[in-house]
N, C-alpha and C positions, 0 to 999 in steps of 0.2 A: 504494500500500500504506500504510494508516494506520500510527501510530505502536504500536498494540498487537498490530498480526501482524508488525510490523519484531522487536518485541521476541522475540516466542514465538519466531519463525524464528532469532533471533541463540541465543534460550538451545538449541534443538534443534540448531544447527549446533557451538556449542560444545561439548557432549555428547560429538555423532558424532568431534569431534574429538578429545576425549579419550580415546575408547572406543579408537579408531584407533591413537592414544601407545602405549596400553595395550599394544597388541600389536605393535608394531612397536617396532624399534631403529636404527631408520636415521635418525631425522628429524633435523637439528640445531637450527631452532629456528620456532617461531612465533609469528604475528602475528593478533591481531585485531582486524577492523575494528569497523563500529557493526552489520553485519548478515552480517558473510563474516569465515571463515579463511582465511590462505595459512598453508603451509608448507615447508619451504625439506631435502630432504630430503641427505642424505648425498653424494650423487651431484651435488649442486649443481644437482637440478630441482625445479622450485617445482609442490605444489598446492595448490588451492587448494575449497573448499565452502562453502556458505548461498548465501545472495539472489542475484542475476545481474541485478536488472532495468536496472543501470545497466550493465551489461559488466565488473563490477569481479571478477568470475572469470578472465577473459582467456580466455575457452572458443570466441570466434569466433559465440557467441551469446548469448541474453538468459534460459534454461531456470536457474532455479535447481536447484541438487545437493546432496542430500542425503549422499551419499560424496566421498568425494575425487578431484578429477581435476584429470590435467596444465593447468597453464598453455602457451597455445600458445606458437609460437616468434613469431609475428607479424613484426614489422620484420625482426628478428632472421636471415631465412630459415634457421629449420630448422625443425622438425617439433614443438617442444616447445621452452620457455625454458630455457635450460641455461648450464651457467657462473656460477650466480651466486651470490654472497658473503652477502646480506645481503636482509631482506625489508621490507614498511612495509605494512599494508593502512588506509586511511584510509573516510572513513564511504562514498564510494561511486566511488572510485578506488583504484588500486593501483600499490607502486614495488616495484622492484627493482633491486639495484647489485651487477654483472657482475663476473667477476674483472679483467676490465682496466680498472675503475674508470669504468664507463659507467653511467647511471643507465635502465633499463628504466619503462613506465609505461602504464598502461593502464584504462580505464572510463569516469565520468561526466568530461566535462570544457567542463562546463557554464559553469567561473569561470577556464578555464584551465588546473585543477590538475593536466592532463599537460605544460604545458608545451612544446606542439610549436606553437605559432603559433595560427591562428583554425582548426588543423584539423578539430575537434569531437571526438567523443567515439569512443571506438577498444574495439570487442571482444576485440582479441587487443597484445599489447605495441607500445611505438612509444617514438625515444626522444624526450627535450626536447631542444631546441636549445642551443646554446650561450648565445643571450641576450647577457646584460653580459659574459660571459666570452669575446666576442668569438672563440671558436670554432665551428663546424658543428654540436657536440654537446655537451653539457654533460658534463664530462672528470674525471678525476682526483680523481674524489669517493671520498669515504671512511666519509661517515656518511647517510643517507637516514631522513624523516621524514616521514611522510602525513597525521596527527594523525586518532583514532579517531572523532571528528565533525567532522570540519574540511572544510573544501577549498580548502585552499591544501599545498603541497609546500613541505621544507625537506630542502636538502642545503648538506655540508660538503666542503671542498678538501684536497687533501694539505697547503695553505697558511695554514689553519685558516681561511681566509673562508668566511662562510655568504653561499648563495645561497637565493631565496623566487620562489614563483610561485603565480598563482592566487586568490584570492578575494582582495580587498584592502579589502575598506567599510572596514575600522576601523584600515588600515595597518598589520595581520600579516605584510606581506611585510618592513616595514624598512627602506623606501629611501624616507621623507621625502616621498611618497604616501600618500595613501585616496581611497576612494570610487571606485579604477579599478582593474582586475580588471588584472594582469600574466600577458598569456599566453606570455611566454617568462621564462626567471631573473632574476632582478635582484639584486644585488650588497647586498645589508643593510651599511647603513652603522653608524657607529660608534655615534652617539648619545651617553651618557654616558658610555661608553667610555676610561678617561684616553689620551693621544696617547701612544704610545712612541716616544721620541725619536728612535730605533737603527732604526724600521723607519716613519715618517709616511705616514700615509694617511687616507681619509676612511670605510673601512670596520672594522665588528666584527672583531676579531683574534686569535690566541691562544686559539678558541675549542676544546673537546676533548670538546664533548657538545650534540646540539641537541633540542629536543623541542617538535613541532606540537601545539597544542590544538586547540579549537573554533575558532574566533575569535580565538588569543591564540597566541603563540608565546613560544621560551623557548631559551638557549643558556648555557653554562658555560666560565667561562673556566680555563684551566689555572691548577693551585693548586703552587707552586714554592717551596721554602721560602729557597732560597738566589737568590731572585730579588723584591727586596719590590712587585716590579709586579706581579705575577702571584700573587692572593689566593683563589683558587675564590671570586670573586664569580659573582652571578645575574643575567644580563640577561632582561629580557619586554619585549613589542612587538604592539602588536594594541590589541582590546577590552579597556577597565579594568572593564566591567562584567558581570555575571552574568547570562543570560539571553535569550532570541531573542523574535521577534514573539510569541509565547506567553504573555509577560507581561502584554499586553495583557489580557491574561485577567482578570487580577488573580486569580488562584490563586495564586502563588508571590510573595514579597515579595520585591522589587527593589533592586538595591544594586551598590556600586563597591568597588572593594578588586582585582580581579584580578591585577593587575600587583606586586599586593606592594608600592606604595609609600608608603603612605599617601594618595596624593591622589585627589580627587575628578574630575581629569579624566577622561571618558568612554573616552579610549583615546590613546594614542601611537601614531604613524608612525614613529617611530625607539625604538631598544633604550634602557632605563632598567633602574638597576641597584636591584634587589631590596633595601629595608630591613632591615637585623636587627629582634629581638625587641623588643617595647614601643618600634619606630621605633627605635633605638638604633644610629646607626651603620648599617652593612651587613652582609648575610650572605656570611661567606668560611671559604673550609675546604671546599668543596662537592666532591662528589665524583661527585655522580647528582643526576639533574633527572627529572621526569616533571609534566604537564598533563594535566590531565584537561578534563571541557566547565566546571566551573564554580568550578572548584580547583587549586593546584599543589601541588609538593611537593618538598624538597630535601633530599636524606641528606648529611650532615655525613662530615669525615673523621675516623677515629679509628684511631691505627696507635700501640699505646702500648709494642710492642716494637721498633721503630728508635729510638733516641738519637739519629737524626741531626733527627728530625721536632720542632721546634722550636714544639708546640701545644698549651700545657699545657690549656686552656680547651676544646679537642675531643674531644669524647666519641661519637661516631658517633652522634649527636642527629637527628630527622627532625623537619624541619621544615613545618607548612603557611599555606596561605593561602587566600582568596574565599568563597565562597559555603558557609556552614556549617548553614542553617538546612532549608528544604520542599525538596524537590528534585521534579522530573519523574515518578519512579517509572512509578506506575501511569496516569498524568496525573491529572484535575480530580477524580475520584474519590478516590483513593488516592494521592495525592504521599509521597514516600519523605522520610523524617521528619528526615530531617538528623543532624548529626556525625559529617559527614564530615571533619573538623578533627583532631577525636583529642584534642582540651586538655576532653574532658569537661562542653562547653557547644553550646548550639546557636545562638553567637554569630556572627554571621560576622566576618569580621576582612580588613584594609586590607592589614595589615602578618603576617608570620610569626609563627607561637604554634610552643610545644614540644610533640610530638605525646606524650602520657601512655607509663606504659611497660604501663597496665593491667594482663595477666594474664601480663605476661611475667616471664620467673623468670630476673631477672640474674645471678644467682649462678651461674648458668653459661656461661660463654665460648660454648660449643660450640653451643650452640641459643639465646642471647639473642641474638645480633647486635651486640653492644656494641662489640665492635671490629672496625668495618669496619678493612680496607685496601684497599679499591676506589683503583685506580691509571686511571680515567680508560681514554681507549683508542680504538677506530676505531667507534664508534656511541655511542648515547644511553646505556646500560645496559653497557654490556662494559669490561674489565677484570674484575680479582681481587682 
């Protein structure tokens, strides 16, 4: 399926999905991939709709669906997937994470990105292994990450260690590897990390939010006021650059910056922590993280009615970074024209810029967003 019926089919499946919202009240949340929805309904059964050609519906076949249907139960033995807490549809795999903190997973797994060994690619759910965690299954997870172009998996611990699996060329998983695909979890190590004296080890710690890109990954570390190790800093890990074989093309101009650090390295194998503005130091106060394929993006904490919150300088600021200028769109025809940044230029940028407040009307609390109190939480996006 070329890249412009991948598209029409992701916009018609979003639609149906929404149409669906519309009249229902059950759902609690959704996820979309690069060409399929799951949705994760009240009852703690997931459906799911678009594309199937990689299995990533979990439907026990390859029939793309235009409406919504069950995820089966697969591994699972029952009859539909059920029990589960939390969803992730990535561009042609899919996760899910069970109430007894099992990680569920299912579709292409072409780079590994289920997780279950060389066993290839699965129509109906299966779970990952244990891997690095040196158990049967991979356990006591709490946060799950598929990334919406990606193929690599990212899950977190009740212990706040993140684990990676699956696609590795440019060392997205974090474990001081590339160029070797990890077909079971591996343990993402610290990288630039500071060492906590109180707890030493060799891996990312303390984290409270993870988020898979394309190519690039991305985790948060707990922001603590009465703890001065713990600064809602930004770790990324993967591709430092914007862009796939495609570039080749030479339609879309080529460039480095993904990582946020300023450097021109092509990518890290290990987590590197995200620069402040104009290079300045680091970005801390973070509260929510999100990657996109050729961009990140970090919301600032802003909580200006606790006295105990000691951050005069945080104003619930969103911050970006990569790839700001032609984008993919339509492909070689019609490339989607850039700023995607939000600072009002079609620059791209190494390091974070402050995203404009353009048509937004601060003058009011209630609808500007200005004072986040997002408290972090058990996934990328959750808290209040």
């Amino acid at each position: 399926m070329d890249s412009a019926k991948r598209f029409i089919l992701s916009i018609v499946a979003f639609t149906l999905i929404i149409i669906t919202l519309a009249r229902a009240s059950n759902m609690l949340k959704v996820s979309g991939g690069e060409d399929h929805t799951l949705v994760l309904a009240e009852n703690k059964f997931v459906w799911a709709c678009g594309a199937n050609y990689s299995y990533q519906l979990g439907t026990d076949n390859s029939q793309d669906q235009w409406t919504l249907i069950q995820v089966e139960g697969g591994a699972m033995g029952t009859p539909h997937l059920q029990d589960i807490n939390n969803i992730a549809a990535g561009w042609m795999h899919s996760l899910a994470l069970d109430t007894s903190d099992f990680v569920w997973a299912w579709g292409d797994d072409s780079c590994g990105q289920l997780g279950n060994g060389p066993g290839g690619s699965s129509s109906t759910p299966i779970q990952p292994l244990g891997g690095e965690m040196g158990t049967q299954y991979l356990q006591n997870i709490i946060a799950i990450s598929a990334g919406r172009s990606g193929k690599h998996s990212l899950a977190m611990d009740v212990n706040s260690l993140v684990y990676a699996w699956g696609y590795n060329k440019y060392g997205q998983c974090g474990n001081d590897v590339n160029d070797t695909n990890e077909l079971t979890p591996v343990r993402v190590i610290r990288g630039e990390q500071p060492q906590d004296v109180n707890n030493p080890n060799l891996y990312l710690k303390h984290i409270v939010a993870i988020f898979a890109g394309a190519d690039q990954s991305m985790a948060m570390e707990k922001d603590d006021p009465n703890d001065p190790n713990f600064n809602g800093c930004v770790y990324t890990w993967g591709t430092n650059q914007w862009g796939d074989e495609e570039y080749e093309q030479g339609w879309i101009p080529f460039g480095n910056g993904l990582l946020g650090t300023g450097s021109d390295a092509n990518f890290s194998d290990t987590p590197v922590k995200v620069h402040g503005v104009n290079d300045v130091n680091f970005l801390e106060h973070i509260v929510a993280i999100a990657a996109g394929w050729d961009h990140c993006m970090a919301l600032e904490r802003d909580d200006p009615f606790n006295p105990s919150w000691q951050c005069p300088t945080c104003k619930g600021r969103v911050y970006t970074w990569g790839n700001n200028g032609l984008g993919f769109g339509g492909g070689p025809s019609s490339p989607s024209v850039g700023g995607r940044l939000g600072d009002d230029t079609t620059i791209s940028r190494s390091t974070p810029v402050l995203v404009l407040k353009g048509r937004q009307d601060t003058s009011n609390i209630e609808l500007s967003g200005t004072h986040c109190r997002h408290s972090g939480g058990r996934g990328p996006f959750n808290g209040s």
